[in-house]
C-alpha positions in Angstrom: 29.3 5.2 16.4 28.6 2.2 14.9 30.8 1.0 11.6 27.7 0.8 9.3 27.4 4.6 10.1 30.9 5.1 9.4 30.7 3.7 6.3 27.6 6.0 4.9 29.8 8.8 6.4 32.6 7.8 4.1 30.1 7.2 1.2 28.7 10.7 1.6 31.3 12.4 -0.5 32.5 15.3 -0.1 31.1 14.8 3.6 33.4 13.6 6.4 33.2 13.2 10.0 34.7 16.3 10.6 32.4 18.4 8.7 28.6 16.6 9.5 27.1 15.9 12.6 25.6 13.0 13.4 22.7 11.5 15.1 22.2 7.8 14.7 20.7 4.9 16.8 20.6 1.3 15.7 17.3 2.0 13.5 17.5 5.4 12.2 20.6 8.0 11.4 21.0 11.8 11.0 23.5 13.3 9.6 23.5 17.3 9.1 26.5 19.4 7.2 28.4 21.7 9.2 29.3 24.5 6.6 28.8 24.9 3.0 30.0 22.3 0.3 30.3 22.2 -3.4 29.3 18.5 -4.5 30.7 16.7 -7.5 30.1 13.1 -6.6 30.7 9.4 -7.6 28.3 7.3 -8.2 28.2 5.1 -4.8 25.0 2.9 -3.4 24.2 2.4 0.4 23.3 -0.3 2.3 20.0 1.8 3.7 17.3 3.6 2.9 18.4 7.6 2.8 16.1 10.6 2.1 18.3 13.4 0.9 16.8 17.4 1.7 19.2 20.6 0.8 18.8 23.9 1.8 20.2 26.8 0.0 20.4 25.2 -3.7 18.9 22.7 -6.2 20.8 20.4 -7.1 20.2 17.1 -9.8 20.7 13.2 -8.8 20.9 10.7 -11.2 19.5 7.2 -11.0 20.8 5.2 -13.5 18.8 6.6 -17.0 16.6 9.0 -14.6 17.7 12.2 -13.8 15.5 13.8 -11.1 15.8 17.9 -10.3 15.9 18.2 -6.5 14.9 21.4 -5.2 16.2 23.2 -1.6 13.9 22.1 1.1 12.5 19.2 -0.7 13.3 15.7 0.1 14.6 12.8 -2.3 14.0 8.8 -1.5 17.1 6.8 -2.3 16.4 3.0 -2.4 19.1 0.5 -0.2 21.7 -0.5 -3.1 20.3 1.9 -5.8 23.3 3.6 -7.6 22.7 6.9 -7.7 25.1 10.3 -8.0 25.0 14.0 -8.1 25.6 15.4 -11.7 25.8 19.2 -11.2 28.9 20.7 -8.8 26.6 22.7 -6.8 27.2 25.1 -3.7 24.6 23.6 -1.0 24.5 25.7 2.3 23.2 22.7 4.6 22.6 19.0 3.8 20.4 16.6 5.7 20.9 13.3 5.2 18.3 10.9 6.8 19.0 6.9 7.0 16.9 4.2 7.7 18.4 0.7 8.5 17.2 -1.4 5.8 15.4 -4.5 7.5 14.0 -1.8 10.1 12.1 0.3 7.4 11.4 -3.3 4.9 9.4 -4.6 8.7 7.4 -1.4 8.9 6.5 -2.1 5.3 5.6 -5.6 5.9 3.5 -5.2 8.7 1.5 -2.6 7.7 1.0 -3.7 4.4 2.8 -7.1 3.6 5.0 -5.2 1.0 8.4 -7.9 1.3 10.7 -5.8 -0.3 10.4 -1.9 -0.2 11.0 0.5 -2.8 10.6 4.6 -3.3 10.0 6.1 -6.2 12.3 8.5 -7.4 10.6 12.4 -7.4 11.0 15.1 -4.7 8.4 15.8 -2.2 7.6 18.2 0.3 9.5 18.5 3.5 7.3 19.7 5.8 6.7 20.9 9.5 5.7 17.7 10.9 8.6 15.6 9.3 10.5 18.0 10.5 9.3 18.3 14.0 10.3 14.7 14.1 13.8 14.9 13.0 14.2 17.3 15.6 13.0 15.8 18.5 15.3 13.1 17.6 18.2 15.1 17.6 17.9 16.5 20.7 16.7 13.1 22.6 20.5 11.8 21.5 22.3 15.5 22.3 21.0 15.7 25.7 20.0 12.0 26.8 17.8 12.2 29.5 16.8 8.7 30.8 14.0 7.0 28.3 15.9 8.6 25.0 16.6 5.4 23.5 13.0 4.7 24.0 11.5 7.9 22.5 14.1 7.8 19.6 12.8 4.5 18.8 9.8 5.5 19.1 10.3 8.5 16.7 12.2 6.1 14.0 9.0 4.3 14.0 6.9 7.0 13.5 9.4 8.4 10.9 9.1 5.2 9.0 5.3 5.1 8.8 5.3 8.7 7.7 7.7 8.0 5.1 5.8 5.1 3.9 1.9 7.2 3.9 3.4 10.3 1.9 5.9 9.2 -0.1 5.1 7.0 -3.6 6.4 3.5 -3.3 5.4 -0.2 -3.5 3.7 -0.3 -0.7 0.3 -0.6 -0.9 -2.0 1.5 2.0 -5.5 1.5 2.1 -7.4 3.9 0.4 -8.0 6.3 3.3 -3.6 6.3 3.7 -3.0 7.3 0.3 -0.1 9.5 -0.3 -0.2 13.0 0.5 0.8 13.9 -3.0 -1.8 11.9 -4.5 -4.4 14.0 -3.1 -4.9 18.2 -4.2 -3.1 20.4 -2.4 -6.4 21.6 -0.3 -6.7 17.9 1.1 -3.2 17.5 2.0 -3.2 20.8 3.8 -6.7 19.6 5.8 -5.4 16.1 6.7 -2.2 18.2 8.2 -4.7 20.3 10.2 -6.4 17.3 11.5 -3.0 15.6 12.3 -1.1 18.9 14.0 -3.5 20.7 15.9 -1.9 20.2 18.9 1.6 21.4 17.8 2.3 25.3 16.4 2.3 25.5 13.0 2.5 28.7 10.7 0.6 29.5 7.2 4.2 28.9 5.4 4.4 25.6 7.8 1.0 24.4 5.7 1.9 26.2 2.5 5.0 23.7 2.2 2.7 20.8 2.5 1.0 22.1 -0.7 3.9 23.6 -2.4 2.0 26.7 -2.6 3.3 29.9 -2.1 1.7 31.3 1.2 -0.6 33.8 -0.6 -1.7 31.8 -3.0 -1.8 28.8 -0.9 -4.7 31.2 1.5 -6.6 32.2 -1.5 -6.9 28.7 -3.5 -7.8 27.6 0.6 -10.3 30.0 1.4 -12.0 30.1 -1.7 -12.0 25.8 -1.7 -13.2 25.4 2.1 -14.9 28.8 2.7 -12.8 30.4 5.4 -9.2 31.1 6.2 -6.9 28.3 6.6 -6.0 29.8 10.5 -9.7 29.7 11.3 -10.4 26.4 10.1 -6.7 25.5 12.3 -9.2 27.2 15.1 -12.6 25.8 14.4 -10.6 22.7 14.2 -9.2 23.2 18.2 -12.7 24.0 19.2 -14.6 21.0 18.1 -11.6 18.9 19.9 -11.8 21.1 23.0 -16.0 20.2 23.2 -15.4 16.4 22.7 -13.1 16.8 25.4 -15.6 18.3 27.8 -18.2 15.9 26.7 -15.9 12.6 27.2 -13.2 13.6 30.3 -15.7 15.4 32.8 -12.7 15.0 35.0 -10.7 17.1 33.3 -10.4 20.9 33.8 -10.6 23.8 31.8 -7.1 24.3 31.5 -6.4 20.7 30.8 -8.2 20.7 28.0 -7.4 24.0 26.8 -3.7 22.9 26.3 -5.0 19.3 25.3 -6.9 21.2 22.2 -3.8 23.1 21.1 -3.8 26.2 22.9 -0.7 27.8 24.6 -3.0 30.2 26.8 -5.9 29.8 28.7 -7.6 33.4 28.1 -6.9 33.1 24.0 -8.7 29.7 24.6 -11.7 31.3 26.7 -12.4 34.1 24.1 -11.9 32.1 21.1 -14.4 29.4 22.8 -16.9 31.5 23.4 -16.4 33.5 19.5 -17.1 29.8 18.2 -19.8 28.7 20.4 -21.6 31.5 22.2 -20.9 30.6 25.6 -17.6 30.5 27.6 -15.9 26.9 28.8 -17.8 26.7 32.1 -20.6 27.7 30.5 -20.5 24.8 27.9 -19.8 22.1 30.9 -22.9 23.7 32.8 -25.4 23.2 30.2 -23.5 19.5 28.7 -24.3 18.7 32.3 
């Protein structure tokens, strides 16, 4: 492990190698806590970016003359260099800890948006499926390390750093159409999640947590907003894709697509097709013919 690693290991009191595991390339790090800890920090600064997300308590950070409530499965931005410190002892159950290496994270900024010098604003945000998807496929690209990891967890670094940078409030500027996911109502954020994930699986508490809605009220305040249920709009969502698909790639076969539009299995794809359109797959190529 490199020493800069090391080093935010040693800063992450009262974390220590033996009691975190860690998952770090030259761009990004993870770390994860091993078993439950009560934390009573000093105030200490890192070098890099990290994004702090407990699970089992809340807990309270401190940013100089800003004290920011930080609840369990919510993530926290901590600038490079910012002083900051825990100011409650609380009991947290797990801990991840996710670095980004400075000048990596400051050149995503910069060319996407010329920002020169990056910097988070202080609030807690939602940590959601697809962030978390990420983090996990990095993790188990550097515990198993088949051949092309350290290609695919740069990859993932990259693609953590651009999500970082579109949903959480900082100074760098996006276009309109990128604006933060918690500057929009909750109702958007959940239907630019849809439009992002339909390939993966995703529950109704997975899109819930993009809203911080409860899951029954998240439905309601959904269905009553876009008309229909937010698993049949996931649905109607897979269907349009699946017919672009069969209009554009007339080499591709049924199955292809099916799995292409999200679907784990081909006969809930056939039925579902032909419940949204009135006419099976083959049918649909037949008459696009």
């Amino acid at each position: 492990m490199e020493k800069r690693w090391i080093e935010i290991l040693g800063q992450l009191q009262p974390i220590s190698p033996s009691t975190v595991d860690a998952f770090v390339t030259d761009s990004m790090g993870v770390f994860i806590t091993k078993q439950p800890m009560n934390f009573n920090e000093v105030e200490h600064i890192h070098r890099g970016y990290e994004f702090i997300i407990p699970f089992g308590a809340t807990t309270t950070y401190k940013f100089h003359k800003k004290t920011v409530k930080l609840e369990c499965n919510k993530i926290l931005p901590v600038n490079s260099e910012q002083p900051h410190i825990a100011v409650e002892e609380t009991s947290i159950k797990t801990l991840i800890a996710l670095f980004l290496d400075v000048h990596f994270l400051n050149n995503i900024a910069k060319s996407i948006s010329n920002t020169m010098e990056l910097s988070f604003e202080n609030i807690s945000y939602a940590y959601d499926a697809y962030l978390q998807n990420m983090l996990t496929d990095f993790v188990n690209e550097l515990k198993f390390k088949q051949s092309g990891y350290n290609l695919i967890t740069q990859s993932i670094a990259i693609q953590v750093g651009v999500y970082l940078l579109r949903h959480l409030k900082s100074n760098c500027l996006l276009p309109v159409n990128e604006r933060s996911y918690a500057e929009k109502k909750p109702i958007a954020r959940a239907i630019d999640y849809i439009h992002a994930n339909y390939q993966t699986d995703f529950t109704l508490n997975d899109l819930a947590m993009v809203t911080n809605l409860s899951p029954y009220h998240f439905s309601r305040v959904f269905k009553a907003e876009v008309g229909k249920t937010p698993m049949n709009y996931m649905l109607d969502v897979k269907i349009d894709h699946a017919k672009e698909l069969f209009l554009k790639c007339r080499d591709k076969s049924v199955t292809e697509i099916c799995f292409e539009s999200g679907f784990n299995n081909l006969s809930h794809f056939s039925r579902t097709f032909l419940k949204k359109v009135g006419i099976t797959p083959t049918d649909f190529i037949r008459q696009s013919q």
